[in-house]
N, C-alpha and C positions, 0 to 999 in steps of 0.2 A: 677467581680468575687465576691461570696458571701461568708463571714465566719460565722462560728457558733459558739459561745462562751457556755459552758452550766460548770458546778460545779461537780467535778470525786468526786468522792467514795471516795481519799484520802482527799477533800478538796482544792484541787486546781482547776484550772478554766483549759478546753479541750479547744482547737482553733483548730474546725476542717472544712475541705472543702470535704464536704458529710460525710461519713464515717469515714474517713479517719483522724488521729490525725495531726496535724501538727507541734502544741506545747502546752506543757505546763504554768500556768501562777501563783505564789505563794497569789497573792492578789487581791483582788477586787479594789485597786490601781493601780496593774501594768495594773490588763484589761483595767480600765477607761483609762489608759494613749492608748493605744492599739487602743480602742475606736476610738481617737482623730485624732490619726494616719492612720484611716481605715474608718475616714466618710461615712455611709450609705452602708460599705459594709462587718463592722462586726456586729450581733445582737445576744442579751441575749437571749437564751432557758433556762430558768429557770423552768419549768414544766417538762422537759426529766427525763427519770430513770436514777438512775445513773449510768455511765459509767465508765467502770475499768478504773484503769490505769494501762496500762502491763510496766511500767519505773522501 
C-alpha cells in the first residue's frame, strides 16, 4: 500500500492513501520519523496545491 505525504495549507504534513486524509503530521521531523517506519511505501509530493485541512 502506498502513502502520500504532501504540506496542508495550515503547515502541516497530509498522510494520505488516494484521496483520502488519514492523518495529520506537526513536523517535518515527525514525517522523517514516519518515513522510517513506512519504507518505500510513504513519498513526498511536494509540488501538489495545497490541500485544506477540514480538522
Amino acid at each position: 500500500m502506498m502513502f502520500k505525504a504532501t504540506q496542508l495549507s495550515s503547515g502541516r504534513w497530509g498522510i494520505f492513501n488516494g484521496s483520502r486524509l488519514l492523518a495529520t503530521v506537526g513536523s517535518q521531523q515527525a514525517l522523517n520519523l514516519m518515513k522510517l517506519q513506512l519504507p518505500g511505501e510513504l513519498i513526498l509530493v511536494e509540488d501538489q496545491q495545497h490541500v485544506s485541512d477540514n480538522r
